[in-house]
KEBA-175670 format. One record per residue (C-alpha): residue in one letter; y, x negated, z. Coordinates in nm, 4 decimals. Example, Ala and Ser with C-alpha at 12.3 -4.5 7.8 and 13.67 -1.06 7.14 Angstrom:
BEGIN
{node A; {-0.4500; -1.2300; 0.7800}}
{node S; {-0.1060; -1.3670; 0.7140}}
END
This chain:
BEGIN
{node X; {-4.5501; 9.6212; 8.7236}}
{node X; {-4.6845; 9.2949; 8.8338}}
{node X; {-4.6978; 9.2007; 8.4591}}
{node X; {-4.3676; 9.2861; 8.3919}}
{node X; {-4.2379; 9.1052; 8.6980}}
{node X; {-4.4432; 8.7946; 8.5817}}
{node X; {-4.2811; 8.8234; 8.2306}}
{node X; {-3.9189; 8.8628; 8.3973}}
{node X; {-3.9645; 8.5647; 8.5542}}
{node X; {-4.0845; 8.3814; 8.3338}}
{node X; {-3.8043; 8.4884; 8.1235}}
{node X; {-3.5409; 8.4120; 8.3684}}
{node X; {-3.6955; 8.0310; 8.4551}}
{node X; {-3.6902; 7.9481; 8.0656}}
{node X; {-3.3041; 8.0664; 8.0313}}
{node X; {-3.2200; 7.8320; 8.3602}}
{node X; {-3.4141; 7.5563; 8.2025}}
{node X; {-3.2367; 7.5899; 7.8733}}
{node X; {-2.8883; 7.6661; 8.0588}}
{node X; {-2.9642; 7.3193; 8.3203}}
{node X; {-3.0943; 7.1263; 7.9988}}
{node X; {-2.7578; 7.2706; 7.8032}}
{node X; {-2.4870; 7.1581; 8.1050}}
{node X; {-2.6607; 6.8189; 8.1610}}
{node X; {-2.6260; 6.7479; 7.7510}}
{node X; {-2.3047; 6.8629; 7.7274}}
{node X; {-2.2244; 6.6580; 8.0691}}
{node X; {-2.3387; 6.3259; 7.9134}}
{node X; {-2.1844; 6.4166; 7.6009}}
{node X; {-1.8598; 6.4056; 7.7443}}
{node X; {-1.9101; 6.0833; 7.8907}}
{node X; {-1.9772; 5.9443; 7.5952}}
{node X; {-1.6559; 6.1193; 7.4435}}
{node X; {-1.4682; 5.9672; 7.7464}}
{node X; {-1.5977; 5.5995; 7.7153}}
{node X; {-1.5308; 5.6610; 7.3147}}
{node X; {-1.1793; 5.7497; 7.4007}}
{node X; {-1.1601; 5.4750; 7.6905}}
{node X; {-1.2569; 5.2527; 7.4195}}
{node X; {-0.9422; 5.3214; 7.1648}}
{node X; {-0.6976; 5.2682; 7.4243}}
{node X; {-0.8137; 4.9319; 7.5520}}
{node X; {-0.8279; 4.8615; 7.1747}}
{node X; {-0.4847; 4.9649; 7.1155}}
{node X; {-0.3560; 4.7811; 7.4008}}
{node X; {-0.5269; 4.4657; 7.3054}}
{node X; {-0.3739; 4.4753; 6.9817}}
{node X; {-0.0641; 4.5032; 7.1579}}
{node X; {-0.0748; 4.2077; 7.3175}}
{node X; {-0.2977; 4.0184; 7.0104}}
{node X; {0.0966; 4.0502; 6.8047}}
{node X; {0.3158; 3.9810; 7.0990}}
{node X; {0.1055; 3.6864; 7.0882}}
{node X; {0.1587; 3.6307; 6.7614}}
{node X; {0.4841; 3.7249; 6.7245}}
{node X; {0.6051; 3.4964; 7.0260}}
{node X; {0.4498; 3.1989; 6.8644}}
{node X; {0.5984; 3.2931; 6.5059}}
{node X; {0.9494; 3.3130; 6.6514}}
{node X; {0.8936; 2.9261; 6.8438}}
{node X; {0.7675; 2.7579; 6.5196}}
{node X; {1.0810; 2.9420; 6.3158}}
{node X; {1.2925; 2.7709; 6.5719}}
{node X; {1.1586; 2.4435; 6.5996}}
{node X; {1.1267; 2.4184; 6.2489}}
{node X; {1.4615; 2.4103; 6.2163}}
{node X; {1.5520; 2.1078; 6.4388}}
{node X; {1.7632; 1.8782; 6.2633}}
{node X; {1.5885; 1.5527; 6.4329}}
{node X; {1.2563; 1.6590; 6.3335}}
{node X; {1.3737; 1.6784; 5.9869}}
{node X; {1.5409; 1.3757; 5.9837}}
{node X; {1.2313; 1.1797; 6.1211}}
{node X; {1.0755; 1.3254; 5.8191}}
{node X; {1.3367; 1.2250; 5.5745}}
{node X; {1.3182; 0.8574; 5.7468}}
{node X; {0.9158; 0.8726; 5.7397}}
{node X; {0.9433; 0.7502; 6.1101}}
{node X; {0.6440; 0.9137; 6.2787}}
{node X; {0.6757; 0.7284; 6.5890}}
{node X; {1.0189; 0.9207; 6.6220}}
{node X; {0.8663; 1.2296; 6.5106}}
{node X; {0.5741; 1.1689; 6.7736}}
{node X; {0.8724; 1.0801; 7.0542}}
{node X; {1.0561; 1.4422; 6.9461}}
{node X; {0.7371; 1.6654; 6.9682}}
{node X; {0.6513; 1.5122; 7.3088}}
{node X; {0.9864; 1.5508; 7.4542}}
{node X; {1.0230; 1.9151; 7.3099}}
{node X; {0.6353; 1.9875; 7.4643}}
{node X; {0.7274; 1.8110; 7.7819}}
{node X; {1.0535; 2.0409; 7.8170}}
{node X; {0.8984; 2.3547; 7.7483}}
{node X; {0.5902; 2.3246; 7.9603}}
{node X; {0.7797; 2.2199; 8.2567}}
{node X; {1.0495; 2.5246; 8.1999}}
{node X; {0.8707; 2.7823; 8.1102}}
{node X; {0.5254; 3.0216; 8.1619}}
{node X; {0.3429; 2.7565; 7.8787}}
{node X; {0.0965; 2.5564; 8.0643}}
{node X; {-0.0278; 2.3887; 7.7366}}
{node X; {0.2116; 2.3848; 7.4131}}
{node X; {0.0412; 2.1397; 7.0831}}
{node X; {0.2646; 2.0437; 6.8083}}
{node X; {0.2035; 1.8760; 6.4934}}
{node X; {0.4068; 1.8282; 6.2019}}
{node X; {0.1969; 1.7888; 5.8249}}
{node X; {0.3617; 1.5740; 5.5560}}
{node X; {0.2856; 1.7941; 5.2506}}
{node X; {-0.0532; 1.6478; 5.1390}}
{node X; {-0.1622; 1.7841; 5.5078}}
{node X; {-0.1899; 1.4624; 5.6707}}
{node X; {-0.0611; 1.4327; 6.0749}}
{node X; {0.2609; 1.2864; 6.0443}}
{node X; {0.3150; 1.3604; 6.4491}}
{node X; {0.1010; 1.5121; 6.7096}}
{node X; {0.2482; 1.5333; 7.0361}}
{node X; {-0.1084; 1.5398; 7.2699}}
{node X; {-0.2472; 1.1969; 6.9742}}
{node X; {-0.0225; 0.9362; 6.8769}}
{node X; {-0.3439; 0.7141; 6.7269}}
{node X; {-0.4114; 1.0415; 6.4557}}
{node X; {-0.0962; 0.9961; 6.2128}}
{node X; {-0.2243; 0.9476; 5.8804}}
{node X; {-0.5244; 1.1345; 5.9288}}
{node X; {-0.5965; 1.4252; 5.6913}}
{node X; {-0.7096; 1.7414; 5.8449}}
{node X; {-0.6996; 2.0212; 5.5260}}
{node X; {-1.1097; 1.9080; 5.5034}}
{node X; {-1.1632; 2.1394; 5.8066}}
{node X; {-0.8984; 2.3677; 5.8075}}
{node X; {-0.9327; 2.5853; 5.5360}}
{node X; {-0.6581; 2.7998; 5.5782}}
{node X; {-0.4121; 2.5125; 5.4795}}
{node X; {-0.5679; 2.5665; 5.0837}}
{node X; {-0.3335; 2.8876; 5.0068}}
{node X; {-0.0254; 2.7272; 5.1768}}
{node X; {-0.0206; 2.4782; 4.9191}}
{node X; {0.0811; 2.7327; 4.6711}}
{node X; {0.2309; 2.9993; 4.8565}}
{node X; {0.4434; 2.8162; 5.0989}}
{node X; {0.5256; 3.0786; 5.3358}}
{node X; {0.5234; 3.1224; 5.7557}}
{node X; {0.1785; 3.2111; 5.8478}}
{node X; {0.0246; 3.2449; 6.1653}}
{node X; {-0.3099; 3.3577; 6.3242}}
{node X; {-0.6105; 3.2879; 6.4737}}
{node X; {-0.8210; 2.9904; 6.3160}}
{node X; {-1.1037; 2.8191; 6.3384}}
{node X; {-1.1165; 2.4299; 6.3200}}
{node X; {-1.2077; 2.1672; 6.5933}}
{node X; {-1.0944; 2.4354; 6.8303}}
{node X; {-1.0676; 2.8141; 6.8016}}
{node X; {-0.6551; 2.8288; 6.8270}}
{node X; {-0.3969; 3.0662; 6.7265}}
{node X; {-0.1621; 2.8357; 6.5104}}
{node X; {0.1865; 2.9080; 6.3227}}
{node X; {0.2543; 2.7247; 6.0164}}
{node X; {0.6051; 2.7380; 5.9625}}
{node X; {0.7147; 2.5059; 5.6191}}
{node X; {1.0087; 2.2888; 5.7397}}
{node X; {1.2817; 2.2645; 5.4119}}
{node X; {1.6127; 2.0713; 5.3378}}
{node X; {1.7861; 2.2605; 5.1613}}
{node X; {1.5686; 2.3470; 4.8272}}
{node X; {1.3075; 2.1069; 4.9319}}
{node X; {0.9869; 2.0734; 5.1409}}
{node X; {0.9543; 1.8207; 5.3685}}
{node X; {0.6204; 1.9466; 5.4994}}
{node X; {0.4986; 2.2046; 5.8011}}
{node X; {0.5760; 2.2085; 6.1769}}
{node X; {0.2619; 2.3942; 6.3691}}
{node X; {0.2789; 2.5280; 6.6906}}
{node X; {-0.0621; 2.5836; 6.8470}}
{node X; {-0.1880; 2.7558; 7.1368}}
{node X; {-0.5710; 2.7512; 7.3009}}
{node X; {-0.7349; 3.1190; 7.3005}}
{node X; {-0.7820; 3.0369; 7.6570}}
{node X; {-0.4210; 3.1713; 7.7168}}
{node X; {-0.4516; 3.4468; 7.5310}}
{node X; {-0.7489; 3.5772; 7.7516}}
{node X; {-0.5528; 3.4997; 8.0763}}
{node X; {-0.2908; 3.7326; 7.9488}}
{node X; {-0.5494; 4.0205; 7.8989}}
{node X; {-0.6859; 3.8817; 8.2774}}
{node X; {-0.3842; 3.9867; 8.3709}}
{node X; {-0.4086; 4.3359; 8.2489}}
{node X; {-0.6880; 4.4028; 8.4115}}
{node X; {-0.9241; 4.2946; 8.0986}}
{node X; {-1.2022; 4.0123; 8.0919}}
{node X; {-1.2773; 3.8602; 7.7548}}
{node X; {-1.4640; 3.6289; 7.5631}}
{node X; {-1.4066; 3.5174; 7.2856}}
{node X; {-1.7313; 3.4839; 7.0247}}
{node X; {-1.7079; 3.2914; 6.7517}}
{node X; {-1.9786; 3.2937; 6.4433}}
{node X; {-2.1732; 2.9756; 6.5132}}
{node X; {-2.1386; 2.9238; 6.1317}}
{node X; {-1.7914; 2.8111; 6.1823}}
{node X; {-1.8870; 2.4571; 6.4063}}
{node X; {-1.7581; 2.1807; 6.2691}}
{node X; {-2.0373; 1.9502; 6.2240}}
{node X; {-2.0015; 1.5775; 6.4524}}
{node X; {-1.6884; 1.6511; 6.4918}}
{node X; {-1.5875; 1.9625; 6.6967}}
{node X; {-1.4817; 1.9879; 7.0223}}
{node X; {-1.6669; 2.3114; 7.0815}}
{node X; {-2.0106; 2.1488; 7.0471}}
{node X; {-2.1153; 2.1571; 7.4103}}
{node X; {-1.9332; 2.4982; 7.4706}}
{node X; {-2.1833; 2.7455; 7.5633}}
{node X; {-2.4042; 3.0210; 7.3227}}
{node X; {-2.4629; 3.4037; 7.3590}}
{node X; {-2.6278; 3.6004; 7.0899}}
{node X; {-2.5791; 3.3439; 6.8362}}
{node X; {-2.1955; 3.3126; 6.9026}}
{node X; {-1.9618; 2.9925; 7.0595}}
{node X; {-1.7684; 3.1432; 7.3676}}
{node X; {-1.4416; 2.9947; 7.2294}}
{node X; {-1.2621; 3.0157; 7.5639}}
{node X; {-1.3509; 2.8085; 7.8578}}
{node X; {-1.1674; 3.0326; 8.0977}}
{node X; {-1.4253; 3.3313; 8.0999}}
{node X; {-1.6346; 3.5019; 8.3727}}
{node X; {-1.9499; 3.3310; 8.4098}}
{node X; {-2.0629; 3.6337; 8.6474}}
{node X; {-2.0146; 3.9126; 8.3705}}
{node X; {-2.1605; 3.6952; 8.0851}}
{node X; {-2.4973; 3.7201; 8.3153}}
{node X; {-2.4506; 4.0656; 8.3657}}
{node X; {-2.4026; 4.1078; 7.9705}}
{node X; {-2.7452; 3.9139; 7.9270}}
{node X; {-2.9205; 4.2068; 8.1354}}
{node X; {-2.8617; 4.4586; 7.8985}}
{node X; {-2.9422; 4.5423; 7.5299}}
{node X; {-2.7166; 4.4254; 7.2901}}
{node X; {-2.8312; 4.5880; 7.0242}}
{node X; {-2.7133; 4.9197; 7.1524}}
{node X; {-2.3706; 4.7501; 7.2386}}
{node X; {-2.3548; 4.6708; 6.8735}}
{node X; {-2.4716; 5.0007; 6.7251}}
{node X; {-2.1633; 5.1788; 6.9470}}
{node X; {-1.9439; 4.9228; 6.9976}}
{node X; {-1.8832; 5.0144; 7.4018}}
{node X; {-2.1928; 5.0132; 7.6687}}
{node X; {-2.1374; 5.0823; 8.0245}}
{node X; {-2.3649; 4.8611; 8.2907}}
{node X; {-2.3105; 4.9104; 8.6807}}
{node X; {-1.9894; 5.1229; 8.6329}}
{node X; {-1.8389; 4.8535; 8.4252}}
{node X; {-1.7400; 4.8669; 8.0650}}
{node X; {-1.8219; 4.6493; 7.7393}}
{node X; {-1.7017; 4.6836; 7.4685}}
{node X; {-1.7143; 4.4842; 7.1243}}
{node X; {-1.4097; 4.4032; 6.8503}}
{node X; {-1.4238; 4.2281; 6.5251}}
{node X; {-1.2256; 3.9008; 6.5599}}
{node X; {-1.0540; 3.7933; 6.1707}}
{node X; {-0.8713; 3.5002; 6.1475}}
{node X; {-0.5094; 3.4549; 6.0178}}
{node X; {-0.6488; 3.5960; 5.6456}}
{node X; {-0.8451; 3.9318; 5.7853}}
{node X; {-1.2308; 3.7645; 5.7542}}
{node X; {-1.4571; 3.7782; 5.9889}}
{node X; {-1.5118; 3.5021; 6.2166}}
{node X; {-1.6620; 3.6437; 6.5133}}
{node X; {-1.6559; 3.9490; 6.7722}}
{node X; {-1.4009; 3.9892; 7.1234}}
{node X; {-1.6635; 4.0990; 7.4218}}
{node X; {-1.3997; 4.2651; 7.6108}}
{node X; {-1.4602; 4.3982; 7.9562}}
{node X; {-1.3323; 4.6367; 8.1965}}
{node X; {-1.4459; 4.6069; 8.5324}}
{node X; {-1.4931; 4.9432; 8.8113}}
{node X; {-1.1064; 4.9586; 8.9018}}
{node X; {-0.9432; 4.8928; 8.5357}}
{node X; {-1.1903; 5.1482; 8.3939}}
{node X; {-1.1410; 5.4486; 8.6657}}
{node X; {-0.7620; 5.3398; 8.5920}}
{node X; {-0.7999; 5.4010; 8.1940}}
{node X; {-1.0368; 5.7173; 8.2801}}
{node X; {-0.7210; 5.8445; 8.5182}}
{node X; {-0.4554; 5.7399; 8.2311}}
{node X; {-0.6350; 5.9497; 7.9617}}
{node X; {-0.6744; 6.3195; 8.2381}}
{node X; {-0.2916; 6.2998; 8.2214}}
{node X; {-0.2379; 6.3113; 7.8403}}
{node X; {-0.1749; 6.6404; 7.6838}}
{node X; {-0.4616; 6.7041; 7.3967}}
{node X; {-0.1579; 6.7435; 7.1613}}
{node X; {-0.1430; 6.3475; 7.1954}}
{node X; {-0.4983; 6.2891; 7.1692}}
{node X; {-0.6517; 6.1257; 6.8779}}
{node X; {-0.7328; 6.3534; 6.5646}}
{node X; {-0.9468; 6.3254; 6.3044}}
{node X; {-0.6938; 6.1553; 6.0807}}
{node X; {-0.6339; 5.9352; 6.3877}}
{node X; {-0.9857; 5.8486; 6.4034}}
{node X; {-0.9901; 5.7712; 6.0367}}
{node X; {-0.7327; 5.5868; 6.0336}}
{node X; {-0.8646; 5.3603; 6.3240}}
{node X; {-1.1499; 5.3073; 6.1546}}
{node X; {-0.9742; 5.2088; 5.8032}}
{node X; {-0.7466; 4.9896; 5.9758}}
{node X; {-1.1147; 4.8267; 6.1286}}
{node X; {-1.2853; 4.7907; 5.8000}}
{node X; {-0.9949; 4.7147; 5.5783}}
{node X; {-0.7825; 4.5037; 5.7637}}
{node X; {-0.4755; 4.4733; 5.4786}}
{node X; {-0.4204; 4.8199; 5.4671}}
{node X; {-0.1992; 4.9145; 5.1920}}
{node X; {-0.0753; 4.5851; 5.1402}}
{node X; {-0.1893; 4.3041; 4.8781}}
{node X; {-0.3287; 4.0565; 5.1916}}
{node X; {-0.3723; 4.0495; 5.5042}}
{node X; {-0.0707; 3.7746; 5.5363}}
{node X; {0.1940; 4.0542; 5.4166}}
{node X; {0.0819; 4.2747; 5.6371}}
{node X; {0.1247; 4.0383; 5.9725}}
{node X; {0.4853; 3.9140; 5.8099}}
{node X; {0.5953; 4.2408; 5.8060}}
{node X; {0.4765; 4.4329; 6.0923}}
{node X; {0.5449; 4.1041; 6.2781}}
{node X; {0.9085; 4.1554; 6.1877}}
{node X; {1.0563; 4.3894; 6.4113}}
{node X; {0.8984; 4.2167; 6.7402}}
{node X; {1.1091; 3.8892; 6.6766}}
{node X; {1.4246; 3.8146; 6.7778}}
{node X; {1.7522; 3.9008; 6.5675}}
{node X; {1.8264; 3.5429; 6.5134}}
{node X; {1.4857; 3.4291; 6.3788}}
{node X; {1.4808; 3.7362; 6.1509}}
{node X; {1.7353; 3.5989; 5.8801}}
{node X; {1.4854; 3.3708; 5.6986}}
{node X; {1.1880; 3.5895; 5.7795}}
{node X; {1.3552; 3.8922; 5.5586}}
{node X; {1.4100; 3.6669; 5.2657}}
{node X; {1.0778; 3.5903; 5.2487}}
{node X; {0.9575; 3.9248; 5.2939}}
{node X; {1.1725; 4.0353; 5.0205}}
{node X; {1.0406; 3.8374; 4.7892}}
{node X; {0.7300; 3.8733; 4.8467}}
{node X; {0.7387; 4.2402; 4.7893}}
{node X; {0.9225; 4.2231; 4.4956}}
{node X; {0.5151; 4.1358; 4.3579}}
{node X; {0.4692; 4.4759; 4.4416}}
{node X; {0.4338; 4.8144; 4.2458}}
{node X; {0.6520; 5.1123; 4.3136}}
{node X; {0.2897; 5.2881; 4.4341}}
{node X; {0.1634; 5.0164; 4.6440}}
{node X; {0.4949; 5.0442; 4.8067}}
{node X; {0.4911; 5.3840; 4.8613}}
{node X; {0.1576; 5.3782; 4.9947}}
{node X; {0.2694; 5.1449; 5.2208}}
{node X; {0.5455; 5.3863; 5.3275}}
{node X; {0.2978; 5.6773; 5.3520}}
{node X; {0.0697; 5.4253; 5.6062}}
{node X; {0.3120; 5.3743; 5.8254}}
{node X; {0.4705; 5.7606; 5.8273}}
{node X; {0.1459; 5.8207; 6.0845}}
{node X; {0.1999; 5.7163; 6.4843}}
{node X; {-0.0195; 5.7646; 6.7447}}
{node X; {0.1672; 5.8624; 7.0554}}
{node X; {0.0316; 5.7825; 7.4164}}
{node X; {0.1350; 5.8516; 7.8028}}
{node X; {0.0445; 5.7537; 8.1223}}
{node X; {0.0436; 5.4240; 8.2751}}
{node X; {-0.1943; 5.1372; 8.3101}}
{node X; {-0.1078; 4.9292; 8.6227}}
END
């Protein structure tokens, strides 16, 4: 009996140990399926903001582009009146609105500064030798706007400024990343913004003395000094192999940065500290798991993450046209024309695939505060 007994028990410790080892996997599993989850929603929301920004600063250049005076100082080849106008119109808007820092420069059409409104001593200059995504506007000669890399990482609108049939050259309306992160600050987000060392401007860049982490530039000057050295206590390479990493009940998580034309150009450390993060955790209890993400959710998050164009031809159609609705009804007139056009290049099943893309919406609740 004492056998038996001994067997019994030993019977009954082994199921406990598997059932103890089974409830503390499938406990840490669902963290991980929660921080996964956390992960796509502060993703989303960034995006959100990422084309408000761009949309906002699509809709100013359209406008400004179309000032008469600015044209006419064009016509006249007076840049010290064109300098005069952009200064007055920065001055105006900075002093009247949220803008804290507004740069505006109009480019004769061989891309030399014909006006800068922060430089009057840089008119003549040429700048297309480090800005490489002036090359395709020569030839395509359509609104563009994004994030670039030059002297400083900046998200820039190139609108081309016309009379009547003909160019006259571009108006660009630039804005410091740094703004962009104070947004997300606002949100309840920290972020830097890491740009690929590769993309320094050599003896000339203002980003020279900015500081390095991992073999990245943090582009903004605004960020949290205290999280970047709790970043450097942890591995990176597991941040990298998952994307998220949670460190003293904060979150990190990593997304690709692409410029204006969908490359590469470095990664967005975004972080959620202990409040924002129990507030996204609390968000995501209240949604029904009818509106969670499904596999063709997932997929789709991830195509839109590798392939950045989508169904369309470029990455440039895509942020013309999805930028489209989010402007206002007055700045959509010339917008449409050139969106027409443009897909007028494309077949009937590109254009039904784009149709098919965008028949798929991923529906949320809850609130972020």
């Amino acid at each position: 009996m004492k056998s038996i007994s001994k067997i019994y028990f030993a019977i009954s410790f082994i199921v406990l140990f598997v059932l103890l080892g089974s409830i503390l996997f499938f406990k840490e599993e669902t963290k991980r399926d929660n921080l996964q989850e956390v992960r796509k929603f502060v993703v989303e929301d960034f995006e959100e903001v990422l084309a408000f920004e761009k949309a906002n600063l699509l809709t100013f250049a359209l406008a400004l582009a179309e000032d008469g005076a600015l044209k006419q100082a064009l016509i006249d080849d007076d840049e010290d009146e064109g300098y005069r106008l952009l200064d007055s119109i920065a001055e105006r808007f900075t002093q009247n609105t949220h803008l804290k820092k507004l740069r505006l420069q109009i480019l004769n059409n061989d891309f030399h500064i014909f006006a800068q409104n922060w430089k009057k001593t840089s008119m003549g200059q040429p700048i297309s030798w480090f800005r490489k995504d002036l090359e395709k506007l020569r030839d395509i000669k359509k609104p563009k706007v994004g994030l670039e890399t030059g002297r400083r990482l900046t998200f820039k609108a190139t609108i081309p400024i016309m009379y009547g049939e003909k160019y006259l050259g571009y108006l660009e309306v630039i804005k410091f990343i740094d703004e962009f992160a104070e947004k997300l600050r606002q949100r309840g987000m920290e972020v830097f913004a890491l740009m690929d060392e590769k993309h320094i401007i050599k003896d000339d860049s203002l980003m020279e003395k900015f500081p390095r982490f991992k073999g990245y530039v943090i582009a903004n000057e605004n960020y949290n000094s205290k999280l970047l050295a709790k970043a450097n206590k942890f591995s990176w390479n597991k941040l990298v192999e998952v994307s998220y990493y949670k460190y003293e009940g904060m979150l990190f998580m990593l997304k690709t940065m692409l410029n204006g034309e969908g490359k590469e150009i470095g990664q967005y450390l975004i972080v959620l500290p202990k409040n924002t993060l129990l507030k996204y955790q609390k968000s995501r209890q209240n949604i029904s798991l009818l509106t969670r993400f499904s596999d063709e959710d997932i997929h789709n998050f991830v195509k839109r993450w590798e392939e950045p164009s989508g169904a369309y031809q470029n990455v440039h159609d895509r942020d013309m046209i999805e930028l489209l609705p989010r402007l206002f009804e007055s700045d959509k007139t010339q917008l449409k024309k050139l969106v027409r056009t443009r897909l007028e290049d494309y077949t009937k099943e590109e254009l039904i695939n784009i149709i098919l893309e965008k028949t798929h919406k991923t529906k949320k609740s809850g609130e972020i505060r």
